[in-house]
N, C-alpha and C positions, 0 to 999 in steps of 0.2 A: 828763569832757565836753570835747569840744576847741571853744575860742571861737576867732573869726578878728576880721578889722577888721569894724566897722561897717558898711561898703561890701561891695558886691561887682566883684570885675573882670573884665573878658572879655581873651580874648586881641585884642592889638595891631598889627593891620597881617600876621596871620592867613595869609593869601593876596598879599603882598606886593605889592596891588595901590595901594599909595602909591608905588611904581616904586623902594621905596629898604629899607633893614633899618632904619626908625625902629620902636621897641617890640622889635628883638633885640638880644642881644651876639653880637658876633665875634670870632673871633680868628684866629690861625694860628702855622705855625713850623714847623722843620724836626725833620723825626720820623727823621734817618738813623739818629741813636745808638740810635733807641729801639723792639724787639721788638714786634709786633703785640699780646703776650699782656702787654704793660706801659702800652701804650697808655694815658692818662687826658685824657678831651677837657678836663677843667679845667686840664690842667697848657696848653694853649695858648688859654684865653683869660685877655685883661688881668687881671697880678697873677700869672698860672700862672710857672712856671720855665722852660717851652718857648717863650714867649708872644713873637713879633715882629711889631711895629704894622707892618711892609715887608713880611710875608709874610703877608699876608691875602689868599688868593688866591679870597677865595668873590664872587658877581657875582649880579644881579639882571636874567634874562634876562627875553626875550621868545619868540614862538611860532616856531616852527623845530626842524628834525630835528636832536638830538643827534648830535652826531660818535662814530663807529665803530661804530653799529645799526643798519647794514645799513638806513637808511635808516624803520626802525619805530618809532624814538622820539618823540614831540613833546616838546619842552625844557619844557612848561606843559599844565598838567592842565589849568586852570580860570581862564577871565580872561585876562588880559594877559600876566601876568607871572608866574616863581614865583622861588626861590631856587638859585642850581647853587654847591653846595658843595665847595669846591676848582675849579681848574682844570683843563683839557682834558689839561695835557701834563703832563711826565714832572719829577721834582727833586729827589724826597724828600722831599715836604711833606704837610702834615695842615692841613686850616682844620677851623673849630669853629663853630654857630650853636645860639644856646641862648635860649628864651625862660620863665620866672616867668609865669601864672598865680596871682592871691591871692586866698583867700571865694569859689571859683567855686562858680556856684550852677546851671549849666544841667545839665540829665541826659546827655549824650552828649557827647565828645569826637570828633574824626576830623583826621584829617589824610594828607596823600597821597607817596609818595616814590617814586624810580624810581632805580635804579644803574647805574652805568658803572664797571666794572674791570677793566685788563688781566689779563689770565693770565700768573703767569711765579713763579718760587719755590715754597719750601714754606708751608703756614697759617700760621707764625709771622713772615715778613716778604714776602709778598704784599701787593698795593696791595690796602684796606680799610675798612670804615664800621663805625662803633658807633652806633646810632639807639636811644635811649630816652626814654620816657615815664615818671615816678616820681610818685608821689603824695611829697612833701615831709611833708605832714602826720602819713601814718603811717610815714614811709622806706621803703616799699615802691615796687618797679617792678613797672609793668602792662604796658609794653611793650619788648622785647630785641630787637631786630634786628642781630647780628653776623653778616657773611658778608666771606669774602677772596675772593682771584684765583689763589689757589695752582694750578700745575699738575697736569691731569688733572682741574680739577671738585671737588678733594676741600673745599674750602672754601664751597660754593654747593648749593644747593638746584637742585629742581623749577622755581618760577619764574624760572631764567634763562636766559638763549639764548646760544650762543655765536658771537660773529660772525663774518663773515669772516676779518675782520681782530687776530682776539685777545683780543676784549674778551666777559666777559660782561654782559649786559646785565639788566636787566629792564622787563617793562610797567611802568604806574605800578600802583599798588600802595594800597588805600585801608585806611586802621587805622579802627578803628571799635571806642570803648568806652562803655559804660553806666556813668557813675556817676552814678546818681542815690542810690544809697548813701554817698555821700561828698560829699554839698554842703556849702558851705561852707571848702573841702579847698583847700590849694596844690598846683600842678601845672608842671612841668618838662618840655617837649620839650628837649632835645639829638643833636645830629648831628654826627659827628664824621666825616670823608670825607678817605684820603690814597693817595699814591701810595705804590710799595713803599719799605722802609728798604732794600736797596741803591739805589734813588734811580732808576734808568732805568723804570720801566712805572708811567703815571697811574692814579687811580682819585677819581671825584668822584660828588658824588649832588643828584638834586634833588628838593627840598619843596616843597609846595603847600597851600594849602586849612587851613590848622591855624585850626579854631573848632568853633563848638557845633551847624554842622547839615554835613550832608552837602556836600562840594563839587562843584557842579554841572559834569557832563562839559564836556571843553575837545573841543578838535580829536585825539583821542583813538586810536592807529594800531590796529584791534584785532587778535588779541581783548586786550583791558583785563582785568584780573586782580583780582578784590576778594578782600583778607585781609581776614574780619569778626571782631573779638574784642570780646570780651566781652557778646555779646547777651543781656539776660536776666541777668546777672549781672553784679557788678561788676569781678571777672579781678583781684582781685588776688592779686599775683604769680603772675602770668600771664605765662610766656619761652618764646620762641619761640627761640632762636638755631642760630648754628654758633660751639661754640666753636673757639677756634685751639687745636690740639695744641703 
């Protein structure tokens, strides 16, 4: 039987509509030395071996077109504000946003993300995100979102566009899981968003809306693109990814 605390907790400032990352961890640091397929977003937040409190390059926007989407991005799903993990430019860095979930008890999870990544390299050091969802309590992940910027596309899926200007991109993007088979369960978002490891071409992603109901449309460029997992079931180990070759 698995027991949790006495309490139950919701996620904290969710939809980053406190204007700040109170209820996240952050981190960041320079990913030159290190291959796309070694990647670990723990190793750059506080306490990691990558981990530098001056290279925290993640920021709490507001509504406005992301830079190099050809104009179809809006920086915020929902609300105010959301989270843009890493920065716009180029350096060879990686930030990190991660948030704990404990005893959650609602049936449905969601949360919303949207990418920006230049094009240039092969899948193993192309600018790149690692976005997962892990159930803690049974060490499983429900959600894998791996994609780079390797040249030609071979790193990216169907939902992304590629811009003018080099960058693929995507609509925002809504994850959508059932567990009401796992109440009472700990639960982990992490996001890891970086530029490439030889250091010239950015790559950053932004979150939105992470709670227990749907996040209601923002200013939205369409068409809008919903990823639904897990409906009717609880997905786990549930992967969607691209891995890096």
């Amino acid at each position: 039987m698995v027991s949790g605390p006495a309490f139950s907790a919701a996620f904290v400032n969710g939809g980053f509509e406190d204007g700040n990352f109170g209820g996240w961890t952050t981190g960041g640091g320079s990913r030159a030395s290190v291959n796309n397929a070694s990647l670990d977003p723990a190793a750059f937040l506080p306490g990691g071996s990558l981990y530098n409190a001056s290279l925290n390059h993640s920021a709490i926007v507001t509504a406005g077109i992301a830079p190099h989407t050809d104009g179809n991005l809006n920086q915020v799903y929902s609300g105010t504000y959301s989270a843009r993990v890493e920065d716009t430019t180029f350096g060879g860095y990686a930030s990190v946003i991660k948030q704990t979930v404990t005893n959650y008890t609602d049936p449905n999870i969601f949360f919303a993300w949207a990418a920006v990544l230049e094009g240039a390299h092969g899948t193993n050091s192309a600018a790149t995100f690692i976005l997962t969802l892990t159930d803690d309590t049974l060490g499983t992940t429900l959600v894998n979102r791996q994609y780079n910027a390797a040249s030609g596309g071979g790193g990216v899926d169907a939902r992304f566009t590629l811009s003018s200007d080099g960058y693929y991109y995507t609509a925002w993007q809504i994850e959508q899981l059932d567990v009401s088979a796992a109440q009472g369960h700990d639960f982990t978002l992490s996001l890891l968003a970086s530029d490439c490891q030889p250091t010239g071409h950015a790559g950053y992603v932004y979150l939105d809306g992470f709670g227990a109901t749907t996040p209601p449309g923002g200013s939205v460029p369409e068409p809008a693109t919903l990823a639904l997992l897990g409906l009717g079931a609880l997905g786990l180990g549930v992967s969607r990814r691209r891995k890096s070759a």
